[in-house]
N, C-alpha and C positions, 0 to 999 in steps of 0.2 A: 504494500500500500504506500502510495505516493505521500511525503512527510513533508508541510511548509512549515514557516514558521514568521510572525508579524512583523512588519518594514519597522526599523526602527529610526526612528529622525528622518531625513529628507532623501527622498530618490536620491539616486547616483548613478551616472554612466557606467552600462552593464548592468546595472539589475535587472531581473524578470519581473514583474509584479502584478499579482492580480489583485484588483482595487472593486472591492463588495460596498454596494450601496442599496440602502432598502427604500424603495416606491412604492407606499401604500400597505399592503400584504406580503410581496412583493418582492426579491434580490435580484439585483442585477448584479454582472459583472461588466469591466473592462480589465483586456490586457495592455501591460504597457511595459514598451520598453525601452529603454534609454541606452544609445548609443550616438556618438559624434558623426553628426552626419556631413561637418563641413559647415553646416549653416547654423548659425546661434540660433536665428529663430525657431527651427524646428528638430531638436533631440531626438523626438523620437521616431523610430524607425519603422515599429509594427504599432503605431495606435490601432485599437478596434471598437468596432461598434459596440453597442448593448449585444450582450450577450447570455443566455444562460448560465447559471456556476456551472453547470455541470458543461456543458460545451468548452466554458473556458479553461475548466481545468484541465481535458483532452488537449483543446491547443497547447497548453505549457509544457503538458506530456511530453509532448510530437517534439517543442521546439526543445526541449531540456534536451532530450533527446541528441537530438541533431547538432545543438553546439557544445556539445562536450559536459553533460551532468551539471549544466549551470543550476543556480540556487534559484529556487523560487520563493518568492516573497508574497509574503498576503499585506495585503492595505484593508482593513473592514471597520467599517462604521460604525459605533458604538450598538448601537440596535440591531446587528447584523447578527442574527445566530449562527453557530457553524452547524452544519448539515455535516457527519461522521462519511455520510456514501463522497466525501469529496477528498477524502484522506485525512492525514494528521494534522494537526494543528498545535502548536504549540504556542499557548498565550505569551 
């Protein structure tokens, strides 16, 4: 089972982060990721739309994946409950 663990203080170039926001009933996710792209004004590399947790957490999968076992990071909103089917969590 896939283990994150909460962003602590402010993004940084190279994080993973999935960032959980609650609408209503309701959680969303967005991925984000911050890498130098050349341009200050735009860091990040893979912004994505609203997305399901559960879809976003497959994406992070795939991408951890692909670039070498990078960390993933959770961003959640205080009111955001952790749902266990999304993996580990460590406050």
């Amino acid at each position: 089972m896939a283990r994150y663990r909460r962003l602590e203080g402010e993004r940084r170039e190279g994080q993973l982060v999935v960032r959980l926001v609650k609408e209503g009933d309701r959680v969303k996710a967005f991925i984000i990721g911050l890498d130098d792209t050349g341009d200050p004004a735009e860091p990040t590399v893979y912004p994505s739309e609203e997305m399901d947790p559960e879809e976003a957490f497959r994406v992070v999968e795939n991408k951890r994946q692909a670039i070498g076992d990078a960390e993933v990071l959770v961003e959640k909103e205080v009111d955001v409950d952790w749902n266990p089917a999304w993996g580990e969590f460590a406050e």
